[in-house]
C-alpha positions in Angstrom: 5.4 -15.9 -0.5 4.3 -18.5 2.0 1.8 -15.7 3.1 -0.4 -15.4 -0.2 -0.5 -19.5 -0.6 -1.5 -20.4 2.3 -3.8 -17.5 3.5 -2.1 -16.1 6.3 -2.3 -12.8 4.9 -6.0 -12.8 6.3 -4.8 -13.8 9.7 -4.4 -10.8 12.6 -2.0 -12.7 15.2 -3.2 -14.9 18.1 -6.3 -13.6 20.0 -5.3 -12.4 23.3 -9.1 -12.3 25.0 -9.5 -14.5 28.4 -12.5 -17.0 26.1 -10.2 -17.3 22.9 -7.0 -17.3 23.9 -4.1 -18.6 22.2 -6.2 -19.2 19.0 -5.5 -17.7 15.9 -7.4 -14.8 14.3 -8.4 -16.6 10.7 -9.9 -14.3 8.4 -9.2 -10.7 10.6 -7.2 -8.7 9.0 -7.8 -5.1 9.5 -7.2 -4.8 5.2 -10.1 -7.3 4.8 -11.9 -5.6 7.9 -11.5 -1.9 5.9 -12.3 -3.1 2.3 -15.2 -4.7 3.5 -17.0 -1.6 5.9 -15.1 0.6 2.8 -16.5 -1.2 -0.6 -19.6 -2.8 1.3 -20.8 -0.3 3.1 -19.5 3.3 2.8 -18.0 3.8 -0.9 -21.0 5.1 -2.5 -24.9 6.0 -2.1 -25.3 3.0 -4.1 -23.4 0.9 -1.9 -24.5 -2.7 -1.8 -25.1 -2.2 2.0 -27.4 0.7 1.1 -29.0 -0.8 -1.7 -29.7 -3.9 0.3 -30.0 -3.2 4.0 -32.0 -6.4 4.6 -29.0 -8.5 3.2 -26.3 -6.4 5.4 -27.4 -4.7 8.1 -26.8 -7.9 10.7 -24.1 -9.9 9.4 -21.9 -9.6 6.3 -22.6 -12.7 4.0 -20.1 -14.8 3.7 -19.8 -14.1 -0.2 -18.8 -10.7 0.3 -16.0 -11.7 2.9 -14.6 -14.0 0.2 -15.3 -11.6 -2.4 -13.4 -9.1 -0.6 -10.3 -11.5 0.8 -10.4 -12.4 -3.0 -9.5 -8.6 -4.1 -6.6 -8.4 -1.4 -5.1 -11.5 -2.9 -5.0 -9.9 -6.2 -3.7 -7.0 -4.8 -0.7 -9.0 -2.9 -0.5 -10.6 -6.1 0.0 -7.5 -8.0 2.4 -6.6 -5.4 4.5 -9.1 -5.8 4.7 -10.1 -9.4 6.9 -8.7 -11.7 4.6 -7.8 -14.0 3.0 -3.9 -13.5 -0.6 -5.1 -13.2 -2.2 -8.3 -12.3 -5.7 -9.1 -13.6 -8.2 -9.7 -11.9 -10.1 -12.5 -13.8 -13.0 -15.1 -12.9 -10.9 -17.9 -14.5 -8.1 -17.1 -12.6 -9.1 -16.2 -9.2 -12.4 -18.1 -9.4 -10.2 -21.2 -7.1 -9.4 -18.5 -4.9 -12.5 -17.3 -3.9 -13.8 -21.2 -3.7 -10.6 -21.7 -1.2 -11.5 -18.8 0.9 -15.4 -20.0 1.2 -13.7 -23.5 1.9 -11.6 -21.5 4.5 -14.5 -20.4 5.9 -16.3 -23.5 6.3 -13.2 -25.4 7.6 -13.4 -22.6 10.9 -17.0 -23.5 10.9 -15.8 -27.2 12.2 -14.4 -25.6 15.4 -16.9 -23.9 17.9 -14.5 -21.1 19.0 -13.5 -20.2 15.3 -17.0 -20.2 14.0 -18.2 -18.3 16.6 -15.2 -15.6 16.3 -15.7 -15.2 12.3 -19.5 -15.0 12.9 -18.5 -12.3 15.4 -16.2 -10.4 12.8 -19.1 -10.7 10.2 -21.4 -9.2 12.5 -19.1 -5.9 14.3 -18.2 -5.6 10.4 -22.2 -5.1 9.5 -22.6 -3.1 12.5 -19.5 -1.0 11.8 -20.5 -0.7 8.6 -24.5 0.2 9.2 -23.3 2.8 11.6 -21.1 4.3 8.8 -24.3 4.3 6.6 -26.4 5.7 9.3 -24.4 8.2 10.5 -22.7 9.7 7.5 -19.9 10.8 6.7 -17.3 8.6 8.2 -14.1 10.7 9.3 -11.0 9.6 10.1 -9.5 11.3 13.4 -6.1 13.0 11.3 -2.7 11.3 11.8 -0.7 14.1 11.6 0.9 11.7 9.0 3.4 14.0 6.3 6.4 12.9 3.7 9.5 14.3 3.4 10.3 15.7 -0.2 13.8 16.6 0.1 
């Protein structure tokens, strides 16, 4: 539970790169990584990184990160409750969004985390614009299966 209150659910471990290392990954989860090249960029033709290329083509706006770190907290929120669905309401997650931008500015104090979320933002935009470029985007197959005995 410690994970959805205090944000640690949009870490990705300790950076292991020779500039970075030892610092934490804030805000690099590969689930907010997917959602956003997913829902951003590759959902639809009407896309909002379609629709408005000038807006995401370099960098994702911050907005959109919170928006989407936002939806994974309703969806760990979901996860856990004990209710079947949790809704996803402005008056309710409107303080979580606010906390994630606040997130956001508080790694904007430090050099080496602002410059790794700006970094994120921008290999998420040029992920993303690739998608869009060269569509569709195909996922090499897993070879994943169940078992329904």
């Amino acid at each position: 539970m410690d994970s959805l209150h205090h944000g640690v659910f949009l870490r990705d471990g300790i950076d292991e790169n020779t500039n970075c290392q030892g610092y934490t990954n804030n805000l690099a989860h590969p689930a907010l990584a997917g959602l956003i090249i997913d829902f951003f960029y590759t959902s639809s033709s009407s896309s909002l990184g379609k629709l408005f290329p000038e807006v995401f083509s370099a960098e994702v706006p911050r907005v959109a990160v919170a928006i989407a770190a936002t939806a994974l907290k309703v969806i760990l929120d979901e996860m856990v409750s004990s209710q079947s669905e949790v809704n996803f309401r402005v008056s309710t997650y409107t303080p979580v969004y606010l906390e994630i931008l606040g997130l956001m500015k508080k790694c904007d104090t430090s050099v080496i985390h602002a410059e790794k979320t700006k970094s994120l933002r921008i290999n998420w935009a040029t992920l993303g614009s690739c998608a869009v470029e060269h569509e569709p985007v195909t996922m090499a197959a897993t070879g994943f299966d169940v078992d329904l005995d």
